[in-house]
mmCIF file of the N, C-alpha and C atoms, coordinates in Angstrom:
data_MODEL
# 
_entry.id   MODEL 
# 
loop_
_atom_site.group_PDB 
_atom_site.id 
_atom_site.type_symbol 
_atom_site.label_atom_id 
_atom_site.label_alt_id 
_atom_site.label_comp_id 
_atom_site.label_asym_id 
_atom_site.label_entity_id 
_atom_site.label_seq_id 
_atom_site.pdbx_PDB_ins_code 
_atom_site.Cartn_x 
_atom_site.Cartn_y 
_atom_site.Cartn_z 
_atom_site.occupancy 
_atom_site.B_iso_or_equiv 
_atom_site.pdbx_formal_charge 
_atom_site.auth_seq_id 
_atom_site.auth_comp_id 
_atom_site.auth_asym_id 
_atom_site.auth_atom_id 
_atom_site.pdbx_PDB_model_num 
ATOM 1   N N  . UNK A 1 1  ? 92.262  80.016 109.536 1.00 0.00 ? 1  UNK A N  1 
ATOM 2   C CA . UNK A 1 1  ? 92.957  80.823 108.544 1.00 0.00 ? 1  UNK A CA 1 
ATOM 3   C C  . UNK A 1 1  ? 92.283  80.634 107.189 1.00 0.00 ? 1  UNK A C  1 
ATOM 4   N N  . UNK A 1 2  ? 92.168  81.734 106.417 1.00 0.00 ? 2  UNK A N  1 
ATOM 5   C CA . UNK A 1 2  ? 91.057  81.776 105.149 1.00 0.00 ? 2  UNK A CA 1 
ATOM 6   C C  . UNK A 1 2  ? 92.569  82.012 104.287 1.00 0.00 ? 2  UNK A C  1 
ATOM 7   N N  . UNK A 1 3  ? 92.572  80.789 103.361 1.00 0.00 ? 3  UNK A N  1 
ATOM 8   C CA . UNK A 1 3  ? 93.083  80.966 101.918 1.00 0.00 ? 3  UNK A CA 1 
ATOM 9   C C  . UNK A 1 3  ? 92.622  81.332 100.952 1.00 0.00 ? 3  UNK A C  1 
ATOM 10  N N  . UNK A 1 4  ? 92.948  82.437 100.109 1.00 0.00 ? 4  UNK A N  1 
ATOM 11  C CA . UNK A 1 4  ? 92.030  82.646 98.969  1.00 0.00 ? 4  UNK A CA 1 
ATOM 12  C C  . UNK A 1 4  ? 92.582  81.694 97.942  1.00 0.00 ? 4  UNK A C  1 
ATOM 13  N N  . UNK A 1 5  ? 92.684  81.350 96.938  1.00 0.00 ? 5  UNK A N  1 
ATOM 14  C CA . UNK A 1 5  ? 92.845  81.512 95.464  1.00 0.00 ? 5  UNK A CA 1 
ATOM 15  C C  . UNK A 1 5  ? 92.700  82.604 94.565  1.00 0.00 ? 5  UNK A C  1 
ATOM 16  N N  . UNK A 1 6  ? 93.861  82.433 93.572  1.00 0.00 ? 6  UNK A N  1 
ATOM 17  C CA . UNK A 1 6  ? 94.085  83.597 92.935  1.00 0.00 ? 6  UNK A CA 1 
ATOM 18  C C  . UNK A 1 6  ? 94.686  82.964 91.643  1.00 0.00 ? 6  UNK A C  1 
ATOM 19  N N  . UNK A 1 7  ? 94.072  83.342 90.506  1.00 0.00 ? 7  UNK A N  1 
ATOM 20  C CA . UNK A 1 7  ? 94.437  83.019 89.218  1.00 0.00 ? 7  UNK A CA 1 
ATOM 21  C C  . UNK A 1 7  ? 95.210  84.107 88.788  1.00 0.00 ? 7  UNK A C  1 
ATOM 22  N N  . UNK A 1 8  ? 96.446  84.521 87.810  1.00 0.00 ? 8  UNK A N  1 
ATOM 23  C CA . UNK A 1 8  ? 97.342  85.690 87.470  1.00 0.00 ? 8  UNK A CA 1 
ATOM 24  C C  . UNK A 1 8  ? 96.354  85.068 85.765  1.00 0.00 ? 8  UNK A C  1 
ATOM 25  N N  . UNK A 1 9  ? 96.067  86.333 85.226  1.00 0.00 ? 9  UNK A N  1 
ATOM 26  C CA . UNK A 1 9  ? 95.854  85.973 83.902  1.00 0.00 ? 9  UNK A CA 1 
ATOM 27  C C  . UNK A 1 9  ? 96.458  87.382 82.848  1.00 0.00 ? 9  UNK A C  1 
ATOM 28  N N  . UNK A 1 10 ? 97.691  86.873 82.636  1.00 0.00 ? 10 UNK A N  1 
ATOM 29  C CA . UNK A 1 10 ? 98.584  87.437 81.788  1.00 0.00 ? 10 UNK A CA 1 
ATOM 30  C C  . UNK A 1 10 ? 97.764  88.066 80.285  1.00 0.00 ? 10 UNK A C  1 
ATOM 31  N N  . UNK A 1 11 ? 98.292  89.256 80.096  1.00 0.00 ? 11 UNK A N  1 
ATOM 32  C CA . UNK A 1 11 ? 97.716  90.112 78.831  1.00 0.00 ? 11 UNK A CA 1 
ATOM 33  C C  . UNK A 1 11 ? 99.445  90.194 77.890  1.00 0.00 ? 11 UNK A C  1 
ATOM 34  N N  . UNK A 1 12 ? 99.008  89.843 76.687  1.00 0.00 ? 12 UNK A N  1 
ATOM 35  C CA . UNK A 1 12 ? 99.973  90.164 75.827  1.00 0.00 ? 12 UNK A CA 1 
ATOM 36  C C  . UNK A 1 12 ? 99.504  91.218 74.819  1.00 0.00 ? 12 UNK A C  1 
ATOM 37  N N  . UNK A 1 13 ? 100.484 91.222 73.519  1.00 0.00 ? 13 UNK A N  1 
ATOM 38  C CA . UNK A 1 13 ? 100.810 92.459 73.097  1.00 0.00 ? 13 UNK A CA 1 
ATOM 39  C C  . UNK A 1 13 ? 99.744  91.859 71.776  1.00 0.00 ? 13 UNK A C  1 
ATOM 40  N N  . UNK A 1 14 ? 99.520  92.776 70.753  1.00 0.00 ? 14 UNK A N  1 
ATOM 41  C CA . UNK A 1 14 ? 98.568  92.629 69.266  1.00 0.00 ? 14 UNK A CA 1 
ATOM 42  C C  . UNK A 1 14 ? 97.322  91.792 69.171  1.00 0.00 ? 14 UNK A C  1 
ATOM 43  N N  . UNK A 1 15 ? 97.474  90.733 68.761  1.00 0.00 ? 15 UNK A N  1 
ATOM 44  C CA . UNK A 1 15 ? 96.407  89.903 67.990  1.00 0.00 ? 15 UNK A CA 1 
ATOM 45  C C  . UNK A 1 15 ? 96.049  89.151 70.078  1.00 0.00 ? 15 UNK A C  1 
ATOM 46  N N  . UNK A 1 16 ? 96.742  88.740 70.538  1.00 0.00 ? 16 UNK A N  1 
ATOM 47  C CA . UNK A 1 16 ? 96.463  87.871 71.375  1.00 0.00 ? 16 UNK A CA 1 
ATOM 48  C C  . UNK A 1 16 ? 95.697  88.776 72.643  1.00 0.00 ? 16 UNK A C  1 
ATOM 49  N N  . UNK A 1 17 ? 95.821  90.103 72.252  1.00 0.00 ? 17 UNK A N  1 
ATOM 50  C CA . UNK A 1 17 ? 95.181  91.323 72.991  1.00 0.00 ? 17 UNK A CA 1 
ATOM 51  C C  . UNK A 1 17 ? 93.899  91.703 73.262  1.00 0.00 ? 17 UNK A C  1 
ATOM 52  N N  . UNK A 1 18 ? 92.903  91.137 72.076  1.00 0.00 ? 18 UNK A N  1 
ATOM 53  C CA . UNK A 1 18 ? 91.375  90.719 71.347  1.00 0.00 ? 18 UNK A CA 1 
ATOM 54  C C  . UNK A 1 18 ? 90.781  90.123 72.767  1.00 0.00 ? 18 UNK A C  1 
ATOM 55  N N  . UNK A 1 19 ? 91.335  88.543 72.311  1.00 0.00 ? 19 UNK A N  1 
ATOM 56  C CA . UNK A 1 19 ? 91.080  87.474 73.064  1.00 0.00 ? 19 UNK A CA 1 
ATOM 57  C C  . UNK A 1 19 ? 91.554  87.432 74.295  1.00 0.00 ? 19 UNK A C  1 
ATOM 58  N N  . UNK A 1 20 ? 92.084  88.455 74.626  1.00 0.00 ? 20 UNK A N  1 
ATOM 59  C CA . UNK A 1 20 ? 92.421  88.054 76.286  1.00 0.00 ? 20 UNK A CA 1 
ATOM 60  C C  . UNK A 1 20 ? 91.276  89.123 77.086  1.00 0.00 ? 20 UNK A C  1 
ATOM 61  N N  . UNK A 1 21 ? 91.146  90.486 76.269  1.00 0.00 ? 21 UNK A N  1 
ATOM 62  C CA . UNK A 1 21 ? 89.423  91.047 76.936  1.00 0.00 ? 21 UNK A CA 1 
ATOM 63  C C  . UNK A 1 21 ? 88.251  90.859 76.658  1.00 0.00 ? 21 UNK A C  1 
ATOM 64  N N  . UNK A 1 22 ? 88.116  90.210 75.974  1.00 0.00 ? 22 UNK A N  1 
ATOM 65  C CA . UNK A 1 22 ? 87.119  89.355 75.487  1.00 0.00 ? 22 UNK A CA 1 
ATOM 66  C C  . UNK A 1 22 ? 86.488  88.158 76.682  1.00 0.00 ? 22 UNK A C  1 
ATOM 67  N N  . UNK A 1 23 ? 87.528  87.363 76.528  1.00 0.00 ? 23 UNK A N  1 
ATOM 68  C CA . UNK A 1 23 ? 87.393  86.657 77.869  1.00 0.00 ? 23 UNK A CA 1 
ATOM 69  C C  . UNK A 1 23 ? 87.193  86.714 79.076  1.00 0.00 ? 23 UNK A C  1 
ATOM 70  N N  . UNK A 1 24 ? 88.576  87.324 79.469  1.00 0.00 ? 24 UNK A N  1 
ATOM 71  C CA . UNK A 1 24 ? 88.360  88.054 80.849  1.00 0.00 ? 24 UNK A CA 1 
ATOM 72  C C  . UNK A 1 24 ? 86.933  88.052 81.854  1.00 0.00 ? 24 UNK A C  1 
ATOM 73  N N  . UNK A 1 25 ? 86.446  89.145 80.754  1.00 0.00 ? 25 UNK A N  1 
ATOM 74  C CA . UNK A 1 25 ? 85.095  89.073 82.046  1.00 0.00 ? 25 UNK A CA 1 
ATOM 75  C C  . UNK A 1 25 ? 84.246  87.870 82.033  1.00 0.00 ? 25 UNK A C  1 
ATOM 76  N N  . UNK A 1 26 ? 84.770  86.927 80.706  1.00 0.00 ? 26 UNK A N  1 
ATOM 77  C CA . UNK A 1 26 ? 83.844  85.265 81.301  1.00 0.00 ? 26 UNK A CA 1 
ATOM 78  C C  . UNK A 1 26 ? 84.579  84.619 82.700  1.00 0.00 ? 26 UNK A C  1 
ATOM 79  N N  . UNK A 1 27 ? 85.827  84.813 82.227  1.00 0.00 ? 27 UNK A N  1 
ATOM 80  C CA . UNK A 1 27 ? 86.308  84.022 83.380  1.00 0.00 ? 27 UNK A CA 1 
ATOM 81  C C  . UNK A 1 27 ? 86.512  85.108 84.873  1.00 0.00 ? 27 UNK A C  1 
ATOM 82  N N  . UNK A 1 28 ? 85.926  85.888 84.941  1.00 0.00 ? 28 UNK A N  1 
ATOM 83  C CA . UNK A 1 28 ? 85.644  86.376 85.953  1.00 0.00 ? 28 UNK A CA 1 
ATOM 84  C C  . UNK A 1 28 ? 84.667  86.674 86.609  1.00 0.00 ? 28 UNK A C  1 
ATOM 85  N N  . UNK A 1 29 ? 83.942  86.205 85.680  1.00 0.00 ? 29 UNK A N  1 
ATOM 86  C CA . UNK A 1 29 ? 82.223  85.783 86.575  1.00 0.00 ? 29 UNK A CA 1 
ATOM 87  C C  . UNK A 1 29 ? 81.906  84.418 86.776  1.00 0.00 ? 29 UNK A C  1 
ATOM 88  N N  . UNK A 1 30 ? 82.772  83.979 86.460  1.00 0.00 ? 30 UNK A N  1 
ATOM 89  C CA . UNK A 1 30 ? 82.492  82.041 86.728  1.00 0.00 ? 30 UNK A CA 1 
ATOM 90  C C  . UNK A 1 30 ? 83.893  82.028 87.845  1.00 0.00 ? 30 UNK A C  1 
ATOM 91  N N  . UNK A 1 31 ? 84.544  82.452 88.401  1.00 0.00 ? 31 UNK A N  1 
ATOM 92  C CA . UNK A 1 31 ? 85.560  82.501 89.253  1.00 0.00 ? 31 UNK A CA 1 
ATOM 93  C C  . UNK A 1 31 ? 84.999  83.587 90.164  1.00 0.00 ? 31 UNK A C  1 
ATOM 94  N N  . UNK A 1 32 ? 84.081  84.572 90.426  1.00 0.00 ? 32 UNK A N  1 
ATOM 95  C CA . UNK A 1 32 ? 83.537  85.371 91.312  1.00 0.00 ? 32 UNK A CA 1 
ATOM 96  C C  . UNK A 1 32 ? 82.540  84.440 92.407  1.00 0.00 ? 32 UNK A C  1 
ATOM 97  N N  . UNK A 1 33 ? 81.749  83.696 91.700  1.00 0.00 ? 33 UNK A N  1 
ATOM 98  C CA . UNK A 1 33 ? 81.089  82.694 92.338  1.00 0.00 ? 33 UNK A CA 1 
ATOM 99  C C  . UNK A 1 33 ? 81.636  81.522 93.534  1.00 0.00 ? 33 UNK A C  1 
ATOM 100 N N  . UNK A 1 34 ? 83.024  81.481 92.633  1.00 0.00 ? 34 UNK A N  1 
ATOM 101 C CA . UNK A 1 34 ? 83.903  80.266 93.539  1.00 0.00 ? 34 UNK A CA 1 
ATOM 102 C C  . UNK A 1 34 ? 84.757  81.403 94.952  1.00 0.00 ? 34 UNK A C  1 
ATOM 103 N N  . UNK A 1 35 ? 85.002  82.150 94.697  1.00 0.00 ? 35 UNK A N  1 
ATOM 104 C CA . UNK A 1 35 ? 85.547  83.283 95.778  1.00 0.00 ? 35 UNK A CA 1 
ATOM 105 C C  . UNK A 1 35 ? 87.066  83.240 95.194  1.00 0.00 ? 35 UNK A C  1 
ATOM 106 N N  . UNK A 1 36 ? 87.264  83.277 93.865  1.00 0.00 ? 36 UNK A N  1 
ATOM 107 C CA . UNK A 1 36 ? 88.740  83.018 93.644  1.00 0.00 ? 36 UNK A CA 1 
ATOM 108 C C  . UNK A 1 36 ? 88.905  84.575 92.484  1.00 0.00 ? 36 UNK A C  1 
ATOM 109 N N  . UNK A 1 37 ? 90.085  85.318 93.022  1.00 0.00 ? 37 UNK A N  1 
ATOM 110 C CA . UNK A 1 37 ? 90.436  86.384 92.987  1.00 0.00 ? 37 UNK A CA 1 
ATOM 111 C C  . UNK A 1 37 ? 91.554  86.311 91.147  1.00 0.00 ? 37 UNK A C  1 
ATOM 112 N N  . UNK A 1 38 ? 90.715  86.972 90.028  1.00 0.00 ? 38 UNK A N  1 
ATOM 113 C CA . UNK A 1 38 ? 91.577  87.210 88.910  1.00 0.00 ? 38 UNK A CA 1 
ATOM 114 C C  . UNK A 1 38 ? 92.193  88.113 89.029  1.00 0.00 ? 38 UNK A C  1 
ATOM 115 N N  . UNK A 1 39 ? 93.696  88.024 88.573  1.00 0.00 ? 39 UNK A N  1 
ATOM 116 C CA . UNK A 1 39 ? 94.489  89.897 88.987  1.00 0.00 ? 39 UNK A CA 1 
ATOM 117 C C  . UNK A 1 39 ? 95.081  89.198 87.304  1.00 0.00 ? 39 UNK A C  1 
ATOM 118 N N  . UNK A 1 40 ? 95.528  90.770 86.382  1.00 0.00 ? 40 UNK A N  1 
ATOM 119 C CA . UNK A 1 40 ? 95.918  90.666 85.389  1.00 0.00 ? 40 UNK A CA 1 
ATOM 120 C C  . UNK A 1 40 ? 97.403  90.953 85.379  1.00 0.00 ? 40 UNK A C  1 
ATOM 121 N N  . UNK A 1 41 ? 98.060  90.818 85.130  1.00 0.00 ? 41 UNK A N  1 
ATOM 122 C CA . UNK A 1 41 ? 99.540  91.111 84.569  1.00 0.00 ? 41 UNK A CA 1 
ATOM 123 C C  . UNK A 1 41 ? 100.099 91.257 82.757  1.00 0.00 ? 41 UNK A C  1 
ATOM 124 N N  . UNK A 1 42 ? 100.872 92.761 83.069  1.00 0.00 ? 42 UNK A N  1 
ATOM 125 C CA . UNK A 1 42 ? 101.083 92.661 81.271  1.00 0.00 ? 42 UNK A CA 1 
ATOM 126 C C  . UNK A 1 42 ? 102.018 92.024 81.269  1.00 0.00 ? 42 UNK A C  1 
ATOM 127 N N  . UNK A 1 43 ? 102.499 90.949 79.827  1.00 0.00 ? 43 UNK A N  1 
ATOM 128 C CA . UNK A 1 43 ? 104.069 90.096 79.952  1.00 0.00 ? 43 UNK A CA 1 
ATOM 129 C C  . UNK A 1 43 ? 104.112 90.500 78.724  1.00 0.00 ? 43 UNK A C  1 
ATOM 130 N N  . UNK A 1 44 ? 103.577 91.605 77.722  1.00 0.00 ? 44 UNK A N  1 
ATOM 131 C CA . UNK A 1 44 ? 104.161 92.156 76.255  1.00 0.00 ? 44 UNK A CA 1 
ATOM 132 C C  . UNK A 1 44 ? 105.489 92.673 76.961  1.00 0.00 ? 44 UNK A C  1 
ATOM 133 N N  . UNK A 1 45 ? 105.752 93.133 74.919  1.00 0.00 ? 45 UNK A N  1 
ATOM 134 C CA . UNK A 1 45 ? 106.718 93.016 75.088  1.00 0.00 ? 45 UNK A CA 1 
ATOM 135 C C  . UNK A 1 45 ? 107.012 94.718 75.451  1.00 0.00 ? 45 UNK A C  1 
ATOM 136 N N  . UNK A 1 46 ? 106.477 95.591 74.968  1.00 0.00 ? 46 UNK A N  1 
ATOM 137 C CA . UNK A 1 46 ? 106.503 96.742 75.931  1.00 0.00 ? 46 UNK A CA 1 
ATOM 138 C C  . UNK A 1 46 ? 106.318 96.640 77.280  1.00 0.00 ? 46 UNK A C  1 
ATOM 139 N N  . UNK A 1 47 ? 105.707 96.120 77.895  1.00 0.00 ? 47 UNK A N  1 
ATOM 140 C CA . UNK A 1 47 ? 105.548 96.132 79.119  1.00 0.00 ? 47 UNK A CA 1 
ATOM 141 C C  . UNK A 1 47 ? 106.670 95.560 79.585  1.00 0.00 ? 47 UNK A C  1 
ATOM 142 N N  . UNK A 1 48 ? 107.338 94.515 79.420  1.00 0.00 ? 48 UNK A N  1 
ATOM 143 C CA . UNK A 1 48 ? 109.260 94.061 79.681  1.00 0.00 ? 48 UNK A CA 1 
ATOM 144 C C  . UNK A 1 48 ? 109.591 95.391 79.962  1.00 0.00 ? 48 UNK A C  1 
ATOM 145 N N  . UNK A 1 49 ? 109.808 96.020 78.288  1.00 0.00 ? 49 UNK A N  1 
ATOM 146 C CA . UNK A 1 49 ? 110.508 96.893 78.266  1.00 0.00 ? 49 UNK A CA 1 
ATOM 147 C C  . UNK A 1 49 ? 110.719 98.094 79.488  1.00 0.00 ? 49 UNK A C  1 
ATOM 148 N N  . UNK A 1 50 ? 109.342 98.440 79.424  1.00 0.00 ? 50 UNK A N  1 
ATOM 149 C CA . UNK A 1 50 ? 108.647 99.469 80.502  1.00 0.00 ? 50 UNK A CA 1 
ATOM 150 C C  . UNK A 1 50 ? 109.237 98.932 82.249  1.00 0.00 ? 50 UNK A C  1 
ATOM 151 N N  . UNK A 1 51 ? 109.242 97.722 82.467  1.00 0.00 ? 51 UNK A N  1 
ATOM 152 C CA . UNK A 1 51 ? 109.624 97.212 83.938  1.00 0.00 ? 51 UNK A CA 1 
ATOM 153 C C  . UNK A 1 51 ? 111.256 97.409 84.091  1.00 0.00 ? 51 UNK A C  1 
# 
């Protein structure tokens, strides 16, 4: 049986919005190598709202 790994890397709302796509694609080319799967989730506060 094959387990993956999977990191959730949460996006928020304004200033913290920069730095989270910014990153992203670092930490998804240093986690592509390991076979471990990034999925994003919004937790702003529109996005609450919106769910």
């Amino acid at each position: 049986m094959s387990n993956t790994s999977k990191i959730i890397y949460t996006k928020t709302d304004e200033a913290p919005m920069l730095a989270t796509y910014s990153l992203l694609p670092i930490v998804q080319a240093f986690t592509a190598s390991a076979g471990i799967d990034v999925e994003t989730r919004d937790i702003s506060l529109a996005g609450r709202i919106l769910a």
